[in-house]
DOTIVEX-160842 format. One record per residue: chain; residue number from 1; x, y, z of N, C-alpha, C in turn. Coordinates in steps of 0.02 Angstrom, whole numbers. Layout:
<vexdos>
c: A k: NUM npx: X npy: Y npz: Z capx: X capy: Y capz: Z cpx: X cpy: Y cpz: Z .
...
</vexdos>
This chain:
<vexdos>
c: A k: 1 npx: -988 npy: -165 npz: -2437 capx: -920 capy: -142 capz: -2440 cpx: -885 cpy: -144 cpz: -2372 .
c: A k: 2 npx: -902 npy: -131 npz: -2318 capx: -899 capy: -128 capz: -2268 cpx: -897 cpy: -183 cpz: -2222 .
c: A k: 3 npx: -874 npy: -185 npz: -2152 capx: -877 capy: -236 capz: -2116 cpx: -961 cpy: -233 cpz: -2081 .
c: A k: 4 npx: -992 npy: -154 npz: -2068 capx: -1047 capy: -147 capz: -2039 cpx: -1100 cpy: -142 cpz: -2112 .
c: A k: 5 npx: -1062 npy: -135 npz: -2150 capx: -1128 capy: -128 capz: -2188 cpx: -1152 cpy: -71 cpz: -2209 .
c: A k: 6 npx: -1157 npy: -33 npz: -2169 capx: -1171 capy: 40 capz: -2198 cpx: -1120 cpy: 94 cpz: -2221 .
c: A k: 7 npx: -1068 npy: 54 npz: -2234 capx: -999 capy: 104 capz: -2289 cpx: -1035 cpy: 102 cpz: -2358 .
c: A k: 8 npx: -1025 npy: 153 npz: -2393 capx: -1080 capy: 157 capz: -2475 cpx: -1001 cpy: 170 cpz: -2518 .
c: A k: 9 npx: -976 npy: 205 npz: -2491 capx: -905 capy: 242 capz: -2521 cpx: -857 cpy: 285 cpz: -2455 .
c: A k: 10 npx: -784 npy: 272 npz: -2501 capx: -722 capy: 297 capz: -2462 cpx: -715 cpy: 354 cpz: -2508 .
c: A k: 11 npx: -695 npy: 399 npz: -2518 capx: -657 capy: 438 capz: -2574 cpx: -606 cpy: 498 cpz: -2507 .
c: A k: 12 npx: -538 npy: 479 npz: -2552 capx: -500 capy: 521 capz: -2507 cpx: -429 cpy: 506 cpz: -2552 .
c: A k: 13 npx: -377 npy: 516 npz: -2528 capx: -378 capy: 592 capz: -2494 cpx: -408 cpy: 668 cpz: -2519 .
c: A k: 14 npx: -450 npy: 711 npz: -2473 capx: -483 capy: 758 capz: -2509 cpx: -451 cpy: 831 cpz: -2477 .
c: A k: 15 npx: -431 npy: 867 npz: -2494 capx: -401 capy: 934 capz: -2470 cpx: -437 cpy: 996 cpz: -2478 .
c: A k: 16 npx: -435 npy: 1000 npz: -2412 capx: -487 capy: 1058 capz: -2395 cpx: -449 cpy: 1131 cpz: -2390 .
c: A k: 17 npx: -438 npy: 1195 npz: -2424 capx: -391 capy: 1244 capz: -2426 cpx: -398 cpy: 1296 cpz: -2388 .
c: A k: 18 npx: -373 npy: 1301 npz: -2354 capx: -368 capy: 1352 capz: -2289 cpx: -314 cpy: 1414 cpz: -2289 .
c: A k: 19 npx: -315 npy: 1461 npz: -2247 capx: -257 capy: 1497 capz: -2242 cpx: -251 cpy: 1531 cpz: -2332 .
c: A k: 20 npx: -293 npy: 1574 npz: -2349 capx: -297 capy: 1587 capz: -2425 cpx: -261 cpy: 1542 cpz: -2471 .
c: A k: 21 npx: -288 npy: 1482 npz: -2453 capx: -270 capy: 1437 capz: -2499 cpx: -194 cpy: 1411 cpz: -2490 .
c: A k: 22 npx: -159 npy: 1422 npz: -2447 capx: -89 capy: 1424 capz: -2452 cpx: -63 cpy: 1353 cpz: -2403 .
c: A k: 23 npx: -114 npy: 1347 npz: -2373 capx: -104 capy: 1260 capz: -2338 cpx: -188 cpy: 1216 cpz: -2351 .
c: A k: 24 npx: -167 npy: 1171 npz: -2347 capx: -228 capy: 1122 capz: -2331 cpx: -245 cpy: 1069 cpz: -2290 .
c: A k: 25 npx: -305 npy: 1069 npz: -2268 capx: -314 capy: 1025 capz: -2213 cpx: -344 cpy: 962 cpz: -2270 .
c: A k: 26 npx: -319 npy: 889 npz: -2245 capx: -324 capy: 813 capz: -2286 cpx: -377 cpy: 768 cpz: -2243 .
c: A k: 27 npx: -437 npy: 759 npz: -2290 capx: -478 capy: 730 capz: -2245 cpx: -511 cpy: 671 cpz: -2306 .
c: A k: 28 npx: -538 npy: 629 npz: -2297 capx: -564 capy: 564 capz: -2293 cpx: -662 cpy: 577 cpz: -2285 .
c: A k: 29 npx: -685 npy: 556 npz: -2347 capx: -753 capy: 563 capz: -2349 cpx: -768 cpy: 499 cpz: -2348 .
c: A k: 30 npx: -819 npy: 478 npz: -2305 capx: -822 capy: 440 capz: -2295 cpx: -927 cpy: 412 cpz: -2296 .
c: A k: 31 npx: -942 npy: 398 npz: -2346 capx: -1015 capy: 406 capz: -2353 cpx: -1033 cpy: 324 cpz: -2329 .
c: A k: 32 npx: -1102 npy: 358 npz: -2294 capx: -1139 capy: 300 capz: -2270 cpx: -1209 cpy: 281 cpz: -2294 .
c: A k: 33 npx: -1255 npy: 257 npz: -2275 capx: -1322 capy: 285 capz: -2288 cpx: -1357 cpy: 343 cpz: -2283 .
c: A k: 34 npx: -1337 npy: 378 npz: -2239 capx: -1371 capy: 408 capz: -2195 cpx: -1326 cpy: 477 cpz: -2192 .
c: A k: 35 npx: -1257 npy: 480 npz: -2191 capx: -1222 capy: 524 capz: -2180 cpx: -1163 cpy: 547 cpz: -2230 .
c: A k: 36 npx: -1150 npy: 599 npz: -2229 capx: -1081 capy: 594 capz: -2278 cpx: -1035 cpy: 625 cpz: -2218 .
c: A k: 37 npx: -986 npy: 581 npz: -2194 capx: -914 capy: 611 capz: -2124 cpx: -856 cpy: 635 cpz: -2154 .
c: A k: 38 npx: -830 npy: 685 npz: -2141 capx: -780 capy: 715 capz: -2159 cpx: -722 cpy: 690 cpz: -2090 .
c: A k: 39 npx: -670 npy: 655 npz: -2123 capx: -621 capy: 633 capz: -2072 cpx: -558 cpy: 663 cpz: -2074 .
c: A k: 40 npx: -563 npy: 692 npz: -2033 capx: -473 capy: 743 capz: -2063 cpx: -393 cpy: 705 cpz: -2020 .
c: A k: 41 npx: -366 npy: 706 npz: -2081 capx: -291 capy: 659 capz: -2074 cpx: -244 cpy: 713 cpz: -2016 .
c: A k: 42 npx: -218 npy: 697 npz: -1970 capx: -215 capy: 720 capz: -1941 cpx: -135 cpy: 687 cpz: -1922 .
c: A k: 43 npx: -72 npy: 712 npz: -1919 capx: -20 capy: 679 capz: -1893 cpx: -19 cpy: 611 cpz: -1857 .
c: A k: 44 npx: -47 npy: 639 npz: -1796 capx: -67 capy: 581 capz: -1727 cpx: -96 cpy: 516 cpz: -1786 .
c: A k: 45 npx: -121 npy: 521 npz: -1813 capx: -177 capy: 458 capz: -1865 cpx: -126 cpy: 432 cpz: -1936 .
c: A k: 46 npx: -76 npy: 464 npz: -1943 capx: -35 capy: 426 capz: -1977 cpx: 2 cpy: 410 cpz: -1956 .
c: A k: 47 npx: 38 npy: 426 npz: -1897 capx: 87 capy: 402 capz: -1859 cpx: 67 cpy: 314 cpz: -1841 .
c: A k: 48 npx: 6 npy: 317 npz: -1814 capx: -41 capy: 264 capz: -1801 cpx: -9 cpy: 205 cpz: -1856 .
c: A k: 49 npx: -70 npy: 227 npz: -1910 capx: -67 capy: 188 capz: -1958 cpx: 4 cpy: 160 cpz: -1996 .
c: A k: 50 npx: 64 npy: 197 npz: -1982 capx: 134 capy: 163 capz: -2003 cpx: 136 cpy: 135 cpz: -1959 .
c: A k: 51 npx: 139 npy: 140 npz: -1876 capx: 167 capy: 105 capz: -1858 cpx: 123 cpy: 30 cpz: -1820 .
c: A k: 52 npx: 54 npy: 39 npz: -1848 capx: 23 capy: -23 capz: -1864 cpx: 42 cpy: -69 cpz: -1904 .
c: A k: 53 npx: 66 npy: -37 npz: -1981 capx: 83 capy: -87 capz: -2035 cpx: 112 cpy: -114 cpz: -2030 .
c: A k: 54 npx: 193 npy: -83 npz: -1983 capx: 271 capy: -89 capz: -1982 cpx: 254 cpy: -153 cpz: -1912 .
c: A k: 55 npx: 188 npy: -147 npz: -1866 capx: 214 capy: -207 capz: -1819 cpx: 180 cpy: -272 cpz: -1850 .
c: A k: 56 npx: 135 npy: -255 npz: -1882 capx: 112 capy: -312 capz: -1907 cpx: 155 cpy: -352 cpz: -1983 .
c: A k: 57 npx: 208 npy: -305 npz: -2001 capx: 226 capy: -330 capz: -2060 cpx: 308 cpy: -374 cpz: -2007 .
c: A k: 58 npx: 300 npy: -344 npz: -1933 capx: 364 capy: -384 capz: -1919 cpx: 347 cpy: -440 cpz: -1879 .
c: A k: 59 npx: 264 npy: -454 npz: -1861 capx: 232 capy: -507 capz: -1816 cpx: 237 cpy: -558 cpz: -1890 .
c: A k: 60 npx: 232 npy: -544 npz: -1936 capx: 234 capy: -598 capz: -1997 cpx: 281 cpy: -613 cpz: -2018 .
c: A k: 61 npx: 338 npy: -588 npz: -2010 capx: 404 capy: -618 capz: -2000 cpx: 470 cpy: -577 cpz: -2072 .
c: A k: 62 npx: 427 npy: -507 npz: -2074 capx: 478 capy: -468 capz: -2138 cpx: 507 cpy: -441 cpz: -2102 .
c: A k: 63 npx: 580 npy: -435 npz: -2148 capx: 649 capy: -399 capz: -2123 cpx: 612 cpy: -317 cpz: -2132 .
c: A k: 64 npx: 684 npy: -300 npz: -2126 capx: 671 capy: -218 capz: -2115 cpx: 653 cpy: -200 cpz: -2175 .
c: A k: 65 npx: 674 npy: -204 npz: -2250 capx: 624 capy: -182 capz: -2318 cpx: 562 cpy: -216 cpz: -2319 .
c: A k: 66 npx: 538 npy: -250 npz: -2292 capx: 475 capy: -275 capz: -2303 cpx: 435 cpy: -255 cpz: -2241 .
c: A k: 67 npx: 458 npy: -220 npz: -2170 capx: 440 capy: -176 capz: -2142 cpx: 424 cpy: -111 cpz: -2175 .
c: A k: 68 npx: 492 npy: -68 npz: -2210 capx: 486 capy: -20 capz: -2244 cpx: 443 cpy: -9 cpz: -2287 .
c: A k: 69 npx: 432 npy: -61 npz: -2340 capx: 372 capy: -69 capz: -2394 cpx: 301 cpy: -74 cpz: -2355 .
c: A k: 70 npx: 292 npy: -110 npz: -2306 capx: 222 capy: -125 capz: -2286 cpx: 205 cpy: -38 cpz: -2241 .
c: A k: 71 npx: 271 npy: -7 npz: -2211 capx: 244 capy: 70 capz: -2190 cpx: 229 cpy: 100 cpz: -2240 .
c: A k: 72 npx: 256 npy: 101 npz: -2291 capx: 244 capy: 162 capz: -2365 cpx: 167 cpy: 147 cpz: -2379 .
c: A k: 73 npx: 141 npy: 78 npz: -2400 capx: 90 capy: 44 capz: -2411 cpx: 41 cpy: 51 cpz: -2376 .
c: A k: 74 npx: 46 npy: 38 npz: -2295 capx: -4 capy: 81 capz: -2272 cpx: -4 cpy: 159 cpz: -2254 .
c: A k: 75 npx: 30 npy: 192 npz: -2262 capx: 19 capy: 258 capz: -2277 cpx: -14 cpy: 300 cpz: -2328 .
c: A k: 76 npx: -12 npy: 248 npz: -2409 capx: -50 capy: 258 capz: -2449 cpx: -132 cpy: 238 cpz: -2443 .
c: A k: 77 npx: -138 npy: 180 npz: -2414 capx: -205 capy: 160 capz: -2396 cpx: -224 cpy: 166 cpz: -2341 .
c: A k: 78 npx: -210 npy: 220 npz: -2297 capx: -256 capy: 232 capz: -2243 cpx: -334 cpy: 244 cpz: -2243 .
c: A k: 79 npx: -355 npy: 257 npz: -2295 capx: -434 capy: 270 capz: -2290 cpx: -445 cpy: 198 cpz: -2277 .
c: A k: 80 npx: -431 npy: 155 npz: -2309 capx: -463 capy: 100 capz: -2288 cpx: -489 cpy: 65 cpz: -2244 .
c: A k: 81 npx: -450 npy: 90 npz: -2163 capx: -459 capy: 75 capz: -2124 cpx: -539 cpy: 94 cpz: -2094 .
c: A k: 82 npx: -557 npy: 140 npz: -2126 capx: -623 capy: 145 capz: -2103 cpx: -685 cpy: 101 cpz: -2121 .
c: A k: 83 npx: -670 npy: 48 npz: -2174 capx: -700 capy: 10 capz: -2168 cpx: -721 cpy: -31 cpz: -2100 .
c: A k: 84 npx: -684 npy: -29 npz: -2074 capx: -692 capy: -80 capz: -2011 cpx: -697 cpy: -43 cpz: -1936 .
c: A k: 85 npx: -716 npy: 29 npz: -1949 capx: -739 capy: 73 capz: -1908 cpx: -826 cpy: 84 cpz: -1918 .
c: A k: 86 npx: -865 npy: 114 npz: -1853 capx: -929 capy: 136 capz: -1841 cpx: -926 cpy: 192 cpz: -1871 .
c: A k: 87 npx: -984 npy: 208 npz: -1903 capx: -999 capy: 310 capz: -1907 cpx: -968 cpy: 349 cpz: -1835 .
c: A k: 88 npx: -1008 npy: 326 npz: -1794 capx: -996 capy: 343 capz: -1718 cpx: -896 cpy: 347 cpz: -1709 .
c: A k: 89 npx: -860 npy: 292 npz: -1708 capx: -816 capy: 295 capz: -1705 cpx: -760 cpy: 343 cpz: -1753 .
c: A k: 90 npx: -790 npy: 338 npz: -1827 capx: -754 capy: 392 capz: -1853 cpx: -763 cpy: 462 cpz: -1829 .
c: A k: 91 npx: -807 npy: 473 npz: -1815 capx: -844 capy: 560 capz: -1787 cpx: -790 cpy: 555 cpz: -1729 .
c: A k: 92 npx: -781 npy: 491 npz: -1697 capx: -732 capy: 537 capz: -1602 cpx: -677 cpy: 540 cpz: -1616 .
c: A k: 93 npx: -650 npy: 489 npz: -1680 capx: -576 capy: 485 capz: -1708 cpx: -535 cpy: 552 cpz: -1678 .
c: A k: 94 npx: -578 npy: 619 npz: -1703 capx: -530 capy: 691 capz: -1701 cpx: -597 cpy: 739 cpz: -1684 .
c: A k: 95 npx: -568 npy: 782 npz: -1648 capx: -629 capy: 839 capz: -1648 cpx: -642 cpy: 873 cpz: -1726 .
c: A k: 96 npx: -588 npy: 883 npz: -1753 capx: -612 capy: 919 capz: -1834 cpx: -652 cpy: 870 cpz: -1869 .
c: A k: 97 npx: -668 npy: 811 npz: -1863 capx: -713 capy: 762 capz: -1887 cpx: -777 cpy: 776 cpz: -1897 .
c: A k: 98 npx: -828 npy: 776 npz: -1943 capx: -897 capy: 815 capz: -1943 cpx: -948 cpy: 757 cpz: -1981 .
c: A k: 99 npx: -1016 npy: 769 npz: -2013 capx: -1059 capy: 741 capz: -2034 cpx: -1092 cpy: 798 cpz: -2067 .
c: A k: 100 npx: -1113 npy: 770 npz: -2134 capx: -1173 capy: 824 capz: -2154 cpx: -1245 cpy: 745 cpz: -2174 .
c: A k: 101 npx: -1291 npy: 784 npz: -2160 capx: -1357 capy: 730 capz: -2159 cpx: -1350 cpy: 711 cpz: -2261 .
c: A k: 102 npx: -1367 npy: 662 npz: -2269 capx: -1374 capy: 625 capz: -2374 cpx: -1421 cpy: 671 cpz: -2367 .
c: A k: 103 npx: -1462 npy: 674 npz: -2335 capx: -1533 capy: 723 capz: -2361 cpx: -1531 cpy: 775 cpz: -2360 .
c: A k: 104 npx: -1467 npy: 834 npz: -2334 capx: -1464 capy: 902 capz: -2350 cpx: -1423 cpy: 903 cpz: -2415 .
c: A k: 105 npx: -1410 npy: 848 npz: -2443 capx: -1348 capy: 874 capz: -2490 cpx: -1400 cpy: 885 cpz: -2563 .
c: A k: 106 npx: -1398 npy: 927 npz: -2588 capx: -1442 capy: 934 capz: -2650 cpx: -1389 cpy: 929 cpz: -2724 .
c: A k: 107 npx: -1323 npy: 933 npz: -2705 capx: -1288 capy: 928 capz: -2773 cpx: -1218 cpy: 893 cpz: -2755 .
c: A k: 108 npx: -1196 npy: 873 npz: -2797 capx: -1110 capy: 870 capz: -2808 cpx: -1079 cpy: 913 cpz: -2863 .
c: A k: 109 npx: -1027 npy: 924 npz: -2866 capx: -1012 capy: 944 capz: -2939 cpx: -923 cpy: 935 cpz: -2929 .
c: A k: 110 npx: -926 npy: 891 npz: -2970 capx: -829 capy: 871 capz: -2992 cpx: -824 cpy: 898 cpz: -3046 .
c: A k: 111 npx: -754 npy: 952 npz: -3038 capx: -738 capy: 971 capz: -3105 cpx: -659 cpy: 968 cpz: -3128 .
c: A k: 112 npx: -630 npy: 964 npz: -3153 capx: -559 capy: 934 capz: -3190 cpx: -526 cpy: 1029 cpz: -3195 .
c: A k: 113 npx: -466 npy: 1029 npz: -3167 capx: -434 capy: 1088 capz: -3202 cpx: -350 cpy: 1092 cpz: -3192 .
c: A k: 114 npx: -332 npy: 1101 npz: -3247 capx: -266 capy: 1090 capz: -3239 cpx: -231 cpy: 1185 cpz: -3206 .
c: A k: 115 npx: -193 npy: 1175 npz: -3190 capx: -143 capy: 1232 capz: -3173 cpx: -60 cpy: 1220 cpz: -3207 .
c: A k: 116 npx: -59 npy: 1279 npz: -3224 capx: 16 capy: 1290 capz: -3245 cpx: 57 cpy: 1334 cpz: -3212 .
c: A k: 117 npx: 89 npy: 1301 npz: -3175 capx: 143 capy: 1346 capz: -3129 cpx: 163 cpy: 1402 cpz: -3150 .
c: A k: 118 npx: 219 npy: 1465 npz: -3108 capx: 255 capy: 1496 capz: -3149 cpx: 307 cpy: 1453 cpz: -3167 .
c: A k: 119 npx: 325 npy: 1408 npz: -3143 capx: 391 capy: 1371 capz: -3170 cpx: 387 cpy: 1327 cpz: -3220 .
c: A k: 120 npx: 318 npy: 1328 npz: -3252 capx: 333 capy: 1288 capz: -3322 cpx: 281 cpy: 1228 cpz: -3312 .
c: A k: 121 npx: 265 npy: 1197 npz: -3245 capx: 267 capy: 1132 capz: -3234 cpx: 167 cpy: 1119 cpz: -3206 .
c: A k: 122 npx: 145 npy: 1091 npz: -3244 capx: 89 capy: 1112 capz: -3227 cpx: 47 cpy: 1045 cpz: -3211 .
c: A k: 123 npx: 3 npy: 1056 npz: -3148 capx: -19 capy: 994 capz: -3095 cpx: -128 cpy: 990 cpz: -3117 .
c: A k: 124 npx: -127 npy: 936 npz: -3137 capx: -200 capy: 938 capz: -3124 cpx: -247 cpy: 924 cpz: -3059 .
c: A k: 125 npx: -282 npy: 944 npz: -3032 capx: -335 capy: 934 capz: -2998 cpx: -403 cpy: 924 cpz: -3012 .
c: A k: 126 npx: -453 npy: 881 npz: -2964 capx: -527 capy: 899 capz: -2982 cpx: -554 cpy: 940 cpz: -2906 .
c: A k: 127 npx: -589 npy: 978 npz: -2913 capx: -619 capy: 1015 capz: -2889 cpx: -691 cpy: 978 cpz: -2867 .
c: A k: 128 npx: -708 npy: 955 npz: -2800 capx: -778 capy: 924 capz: -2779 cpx: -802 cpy: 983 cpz: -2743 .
c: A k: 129 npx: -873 npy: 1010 npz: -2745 capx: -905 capy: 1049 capz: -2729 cpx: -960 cpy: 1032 cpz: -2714 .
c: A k: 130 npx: -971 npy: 995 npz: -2621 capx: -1028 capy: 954 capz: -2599 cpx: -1097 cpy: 1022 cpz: -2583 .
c: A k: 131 npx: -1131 npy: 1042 npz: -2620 capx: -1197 capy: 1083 capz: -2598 cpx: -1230 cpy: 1074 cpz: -2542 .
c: A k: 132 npx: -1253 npy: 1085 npz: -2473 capx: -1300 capy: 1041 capz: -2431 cpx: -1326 cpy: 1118 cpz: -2413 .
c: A k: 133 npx: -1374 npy: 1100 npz: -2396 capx: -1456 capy: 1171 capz: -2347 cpx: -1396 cpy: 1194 cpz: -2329 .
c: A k: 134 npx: -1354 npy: 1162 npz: -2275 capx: -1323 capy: 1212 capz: -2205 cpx: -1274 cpy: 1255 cpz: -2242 .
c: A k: 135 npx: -1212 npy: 1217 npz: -2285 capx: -1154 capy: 1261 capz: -2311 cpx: -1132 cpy: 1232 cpz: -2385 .
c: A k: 136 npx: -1101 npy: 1261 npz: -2399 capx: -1054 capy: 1235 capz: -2439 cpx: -994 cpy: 1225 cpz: -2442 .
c: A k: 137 npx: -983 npy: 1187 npz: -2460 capx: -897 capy: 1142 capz: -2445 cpx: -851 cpy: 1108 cpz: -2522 .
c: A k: 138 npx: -797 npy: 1146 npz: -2512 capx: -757 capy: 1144 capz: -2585 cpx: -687 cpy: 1105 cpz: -2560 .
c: A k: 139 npx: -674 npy: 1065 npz: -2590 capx: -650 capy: 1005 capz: -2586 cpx: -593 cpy: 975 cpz: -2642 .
c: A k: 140 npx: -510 npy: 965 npz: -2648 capx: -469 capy: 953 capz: -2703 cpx: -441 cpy: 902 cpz: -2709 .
c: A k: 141 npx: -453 npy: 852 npz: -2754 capx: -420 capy: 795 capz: -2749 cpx: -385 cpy: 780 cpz: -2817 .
c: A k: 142 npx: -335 npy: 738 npz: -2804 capx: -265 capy: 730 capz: -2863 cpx: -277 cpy: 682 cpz: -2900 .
c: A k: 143 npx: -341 npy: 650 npz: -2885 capx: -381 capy: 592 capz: -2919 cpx: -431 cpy: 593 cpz: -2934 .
c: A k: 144 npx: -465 npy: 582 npz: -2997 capx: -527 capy: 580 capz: -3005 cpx: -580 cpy: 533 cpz: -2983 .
c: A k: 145 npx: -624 npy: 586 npz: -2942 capx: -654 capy: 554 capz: -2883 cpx: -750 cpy: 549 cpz: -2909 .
c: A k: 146 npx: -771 npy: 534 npz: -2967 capx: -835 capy: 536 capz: -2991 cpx: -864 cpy: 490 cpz: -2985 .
c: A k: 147 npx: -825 npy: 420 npz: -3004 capx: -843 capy: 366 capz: -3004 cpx: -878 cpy: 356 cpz: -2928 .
c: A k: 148 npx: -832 npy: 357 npz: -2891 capx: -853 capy: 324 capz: -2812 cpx: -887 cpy: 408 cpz: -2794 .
c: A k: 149 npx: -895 npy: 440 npz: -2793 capx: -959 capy: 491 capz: -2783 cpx: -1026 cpy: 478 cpz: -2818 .
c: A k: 150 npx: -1038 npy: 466 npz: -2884 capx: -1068 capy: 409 capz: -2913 cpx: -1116 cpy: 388 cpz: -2863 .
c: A k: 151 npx: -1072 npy: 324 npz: -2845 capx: -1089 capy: 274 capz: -2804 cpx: -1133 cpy: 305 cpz: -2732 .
c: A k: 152 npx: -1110 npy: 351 npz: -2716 capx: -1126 capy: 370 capz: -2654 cpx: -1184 cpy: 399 cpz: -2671 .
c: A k: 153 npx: -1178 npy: 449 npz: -2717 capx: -1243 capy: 509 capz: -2728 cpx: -1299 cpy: 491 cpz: -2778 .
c: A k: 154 npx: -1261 npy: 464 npz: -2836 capx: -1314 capy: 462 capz: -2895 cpx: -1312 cpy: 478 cpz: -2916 .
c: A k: 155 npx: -1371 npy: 520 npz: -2953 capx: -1370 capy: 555 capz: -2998 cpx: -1377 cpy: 645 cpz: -3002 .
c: A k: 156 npx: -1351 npy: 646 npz: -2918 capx: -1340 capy: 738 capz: -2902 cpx: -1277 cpy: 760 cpz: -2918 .
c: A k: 157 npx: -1229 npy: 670 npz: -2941 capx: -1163 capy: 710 capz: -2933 cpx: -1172 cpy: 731 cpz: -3014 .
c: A k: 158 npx: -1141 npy: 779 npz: -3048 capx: -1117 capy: 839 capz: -3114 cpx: -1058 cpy: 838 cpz: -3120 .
</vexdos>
């Protein structure tokens, strides 16, 4: 999958809930052989990534909507870029950047739950809940993320 080879799975964007739940920090899992990295999106790192898309979409010779489209575009696919990054290199990306060892993780568990606002209007989420020895770590994404956990874990993910 990878340019090095040892990318297994991307799954992101993943939101981590902080502040009693009332903000969230957006991070990028990023599984290897060996490791599962938590990459957290961070202003400075999207700023990046638009205005990577936007010079390369004007070194190829697009007007300003086809600038505009290629920033939106890569803003949606920023995980990707880690394909063509080291483990090593994603970890210095940001100090909030972390690793937990494949071999402490003893479970996954994705679960589906919808919410209904008070205003009527009601948003689904899945809920990832990575188990490892050291902690536990609860995790929300707006996509269902089983398949490519799957891939990564096996048969711990539930």
């Amino acid at each position: 999958m990878s340019g090095n080879g040892n990318i297994i799975a991307i799954v992101g964007p993943l939101n981590k809930p902080k502040l009693m739940g009332l903000a969230n920090d957006s991070f990028t899992l990023v599984v290897t052989k060996e490791q599962s990295i938590l990459a957290k999106l961070t202003s400075d790192i999207m700023k990046s990534v638009v205005e990577e898309a936007r010079h390369k979409a004007k070194q190829e010779g697009k007007g300003f909507f086809g600038q505009w489209g290629s920033q939106i575009t890569g803003g949606m696919n920023y995980t990707q870029r880690y394909l063509s990054m080291t483990p090593e290199e994603i970890l210095k990306e940001s100090p909030a950047n972390f690793s937990i060892p494949n071999s402490s993780i003893s479970s996954v568990e994705v679960k589906y739950r919808e919410n209904n606002d008070d205003d009527g209007m009601g948003r689904s989420e899945w809920k990832v809940t990575i188990q490892a020895y050291s902690h536990k770590l609860g995790l929300r994404c707006n996509s269902d993320p089983k398949d490519e956990l799957k891939k990564a874990y096996g048969e711990i993910v539930k």
